[in-house]
Each structure stands twice: as structure tokens, then as C-alpha cells.
C-alpha positions as CSV (number, residue, x, y, z in Angstrom):
1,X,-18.1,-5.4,-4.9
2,X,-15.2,-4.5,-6.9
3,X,-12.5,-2.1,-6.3
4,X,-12.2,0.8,-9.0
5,X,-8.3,2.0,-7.4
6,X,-8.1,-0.1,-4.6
7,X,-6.6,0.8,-1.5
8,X,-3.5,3.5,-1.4
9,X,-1.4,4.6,1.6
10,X,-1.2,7.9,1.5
11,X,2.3,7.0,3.8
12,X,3.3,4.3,6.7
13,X,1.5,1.1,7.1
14,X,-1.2,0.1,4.8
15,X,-2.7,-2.3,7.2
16,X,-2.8,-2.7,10.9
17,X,-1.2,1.1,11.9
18,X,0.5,-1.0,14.8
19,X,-1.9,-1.3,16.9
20,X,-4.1,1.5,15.8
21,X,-7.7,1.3,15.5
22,X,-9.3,2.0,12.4
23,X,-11.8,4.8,11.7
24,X,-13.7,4.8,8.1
25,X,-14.5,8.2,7.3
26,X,-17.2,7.9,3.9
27,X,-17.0,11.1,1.2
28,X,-18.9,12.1,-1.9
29,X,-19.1,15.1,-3.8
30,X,-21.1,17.0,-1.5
31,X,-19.8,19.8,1.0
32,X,-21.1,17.6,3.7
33,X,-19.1,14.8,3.5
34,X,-15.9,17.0,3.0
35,X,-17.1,18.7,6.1
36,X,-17.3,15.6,7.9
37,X,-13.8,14.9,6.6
38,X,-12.4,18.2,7.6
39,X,-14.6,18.3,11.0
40,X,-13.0,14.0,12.1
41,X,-9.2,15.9,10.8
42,X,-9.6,18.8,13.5
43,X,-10.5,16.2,16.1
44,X,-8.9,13.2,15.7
45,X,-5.9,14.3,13.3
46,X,-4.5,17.6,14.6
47,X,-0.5,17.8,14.1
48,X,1.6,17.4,17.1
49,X,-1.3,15.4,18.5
50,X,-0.8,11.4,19.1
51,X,-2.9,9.5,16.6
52,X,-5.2,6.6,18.2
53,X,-6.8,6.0,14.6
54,X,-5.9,4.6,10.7
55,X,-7.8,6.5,8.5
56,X,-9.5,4.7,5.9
57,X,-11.1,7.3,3.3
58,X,-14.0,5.5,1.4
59,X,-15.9,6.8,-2.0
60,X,-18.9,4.6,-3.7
61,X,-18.4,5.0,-7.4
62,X,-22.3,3.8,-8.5
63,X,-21.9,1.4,-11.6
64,X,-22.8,2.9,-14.6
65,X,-26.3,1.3,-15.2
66,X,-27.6,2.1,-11.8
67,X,-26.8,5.6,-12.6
68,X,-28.9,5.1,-16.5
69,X,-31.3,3.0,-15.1
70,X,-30.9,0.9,-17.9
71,X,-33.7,2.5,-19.3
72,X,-34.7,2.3,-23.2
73,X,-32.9,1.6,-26.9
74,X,-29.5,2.9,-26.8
75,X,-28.8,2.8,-23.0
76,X,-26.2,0.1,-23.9
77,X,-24.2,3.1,-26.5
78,X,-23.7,5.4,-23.3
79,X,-22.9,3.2,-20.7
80,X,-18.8,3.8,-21.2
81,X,-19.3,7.5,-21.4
82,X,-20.8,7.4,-17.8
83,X,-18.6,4.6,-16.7
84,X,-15.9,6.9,-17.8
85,X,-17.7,10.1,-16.2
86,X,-18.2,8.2,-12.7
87,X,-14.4,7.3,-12.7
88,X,-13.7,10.5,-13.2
89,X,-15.8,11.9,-10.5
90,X,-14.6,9.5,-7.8
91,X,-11.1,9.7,-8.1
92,X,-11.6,14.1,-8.4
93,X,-13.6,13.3,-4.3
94,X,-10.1,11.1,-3.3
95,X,-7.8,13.8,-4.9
96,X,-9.6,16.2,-2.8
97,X,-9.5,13.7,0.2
98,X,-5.8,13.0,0.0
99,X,-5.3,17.2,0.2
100,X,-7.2,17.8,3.1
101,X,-5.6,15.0,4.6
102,X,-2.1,15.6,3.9
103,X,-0.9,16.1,7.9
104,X,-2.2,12.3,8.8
105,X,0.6,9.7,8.4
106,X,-1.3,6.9,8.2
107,X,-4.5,6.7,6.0
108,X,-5.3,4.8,2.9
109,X,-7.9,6.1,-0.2
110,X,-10.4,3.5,-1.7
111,X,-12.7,3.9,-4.7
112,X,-15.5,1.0,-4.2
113,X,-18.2,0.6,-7.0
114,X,-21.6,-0.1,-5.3
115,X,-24.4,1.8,-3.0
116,X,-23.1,3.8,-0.7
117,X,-24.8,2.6,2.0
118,X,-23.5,-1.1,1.3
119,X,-19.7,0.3,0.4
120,X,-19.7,1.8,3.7
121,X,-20.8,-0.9,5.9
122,X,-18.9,-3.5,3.9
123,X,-15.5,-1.2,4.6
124,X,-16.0,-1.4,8.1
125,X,-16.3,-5.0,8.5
126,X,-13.0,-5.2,5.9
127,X,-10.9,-3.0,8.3
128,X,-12.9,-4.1,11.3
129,X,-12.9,-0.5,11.7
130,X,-14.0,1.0,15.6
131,X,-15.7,4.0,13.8
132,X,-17.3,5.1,11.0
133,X,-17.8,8.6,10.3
134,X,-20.5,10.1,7.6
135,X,-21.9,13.2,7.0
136,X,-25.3,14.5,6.9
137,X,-26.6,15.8,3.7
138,X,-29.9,17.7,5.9
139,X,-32.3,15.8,3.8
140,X,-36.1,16.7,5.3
141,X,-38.4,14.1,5.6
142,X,-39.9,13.3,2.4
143,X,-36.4,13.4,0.7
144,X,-34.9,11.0,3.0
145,X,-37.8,8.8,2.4
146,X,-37.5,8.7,-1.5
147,X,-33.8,8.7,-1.6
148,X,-33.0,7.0,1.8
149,X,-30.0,8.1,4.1
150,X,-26.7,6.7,4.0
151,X,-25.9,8.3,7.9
152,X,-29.4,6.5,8.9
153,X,-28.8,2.8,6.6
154,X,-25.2,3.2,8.2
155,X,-26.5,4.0,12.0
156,X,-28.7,0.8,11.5
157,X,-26.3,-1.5,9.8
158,X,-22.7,-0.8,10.5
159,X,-21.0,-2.7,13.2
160,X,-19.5,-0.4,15.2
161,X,-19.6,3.3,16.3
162,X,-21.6,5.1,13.5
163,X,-20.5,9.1,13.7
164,X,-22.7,11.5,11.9
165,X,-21.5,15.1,11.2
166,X,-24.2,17.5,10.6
167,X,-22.5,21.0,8.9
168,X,-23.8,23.8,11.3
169,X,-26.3,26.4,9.3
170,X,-23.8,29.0,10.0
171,X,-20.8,28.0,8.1
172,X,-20.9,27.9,4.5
């Protein structure tokens, strides 16, 4: 998989965190990935509190004919303009990121074309991260069986600690 930015330290070390382990936290569009974000911040990345983990902030940018379908005459004449709309949306969810993380010294921002799913697990194994973190869209059953989970694909497959956030009904 290829990456769109590649990785970018918000500040200190890009790699390694001496000594830190390294905690992959996955975001998307949806407020239930930020909510994961903001939720693994309050309990991992509190000011004044020491900081066991690296953050590594991950986005999957979908290619551009996944996202057609690469369906019918003409598909080939708007592949840049979604290719340019994907971009655009993927850097907008790490702009976002990088704000809400703005009081952790040591995390880094990657856009990584592919599934989700696959970008996710593939970044932990890169940062032989200790724990991933994803958040839980609230899919029912029949949704999550035509569109799949990422949080269940990434409890299944990702080698190490898979945390799932699940936004409380409550809080909007």
C-alpha cells in the first residue's frame, strides 16, 4: 500500500519515542472515530500526566476506483476528480486529528490508501504497535454484514491489543 502524506511528527521523535510503546489509534470521518480519538487523549494523553505510548494517528484514503467501482463508459474521465476529492477528505480527518491532539508530544499522522481494515492491521505490524484503538460506528446486524466492521476485522486480525470505543447513546 502506498503512502498518500506519509508519516509526520507532530513534534519529538518520529520513531521509537525512547522506549515508548506504540499505540495506533485508526480515524475516518465519522464522529465515532474522533470519539475514539478524543476518548484514548483523556486516558492515555492527559497533560501533566507521564506518557507510556507513541501515538500513531492512521486514516485509509480508499483508491479512487474502489470508491467508482469501476463501473461503465466514462468511469475512467472521473477518476481524478474523486482521487482529488478523497485526498481532500483524508488530509481534512488528519487536520482535525492533529488539533485534537495538540497536548501529546510525541505522535505522528499517516494517510494510507487501501481498506481500512488492511491499513489498520498493516500499521500495527509497521510500528509493532502494543495497541490499536478503533471506534465503533453501532452498525446493527445486517449492516455489519453487508458492509463488514473494521473494529470486528481488526479484533480478528491485528496483532496485538485491539481497543474498541463505543460512543455512549448519551453524548452527542
Amino acid at each position: 500500500m502506498a503512502e498518500e502524506t506519509g508519516a509526520t511528527a507532530a513534534s519529538g521523535p518520529a520513531a521509537g519515542g525512547e522506549g515508548k510503546m506504540t499505540m495506533v489509534v485508526g480515524v475516518d470521518e465519522s464522529e465515532h472515530s474522533y470519539y475514539a480519538l478524543q476518548w484514548t487523549l483523556l486516558h492515555f494523553f492527559s497533560p501533566g500526566q507521564q506518557q507510556q505510548y507513541r501515538l500513531v494517528v492512521v486514516t485509509a484514503k480508499p483508491t479512487a476506483a474502489s470508491a467508482v467501482g469501476l463501473a461503465g463508459p466514462g468511469a475512467a474521465d472521473v477518476l481524478p476528480f474523486v482521487e482529488a476529492d478523497l485526498k481532500r477528505s483524508s488530509l481534512r480527518v488528519i487536520d482535525k486529528a492533529k488539533e485534537l491532539c495538540a497536548q501529546v508530544s510525541d505522535a505522528v499522522f499517516e494517510v494510507v490508501e487501501g481498506d481500512a481494515r488492511n491499513v489498520l492491521c498493516e500499521a500495527v505490524e509497521r510500528h509493532h504497535a502494543e495497541m490499536l484503538v478503533v471506534g465503533n460506528h453501532g452498525y446493527g446486524a445486517i449492516k455489519r454484514a453487508v458492509l463488514g466492521s473494521v473494529s470486528d476485522y481488526c479484533t480478528h486480525h491485528a496483532h496485538c491489543t485491539v481497543m474498541v470505543v463505543k460512543k455512549p447513546k448519551h453524548k452527542h
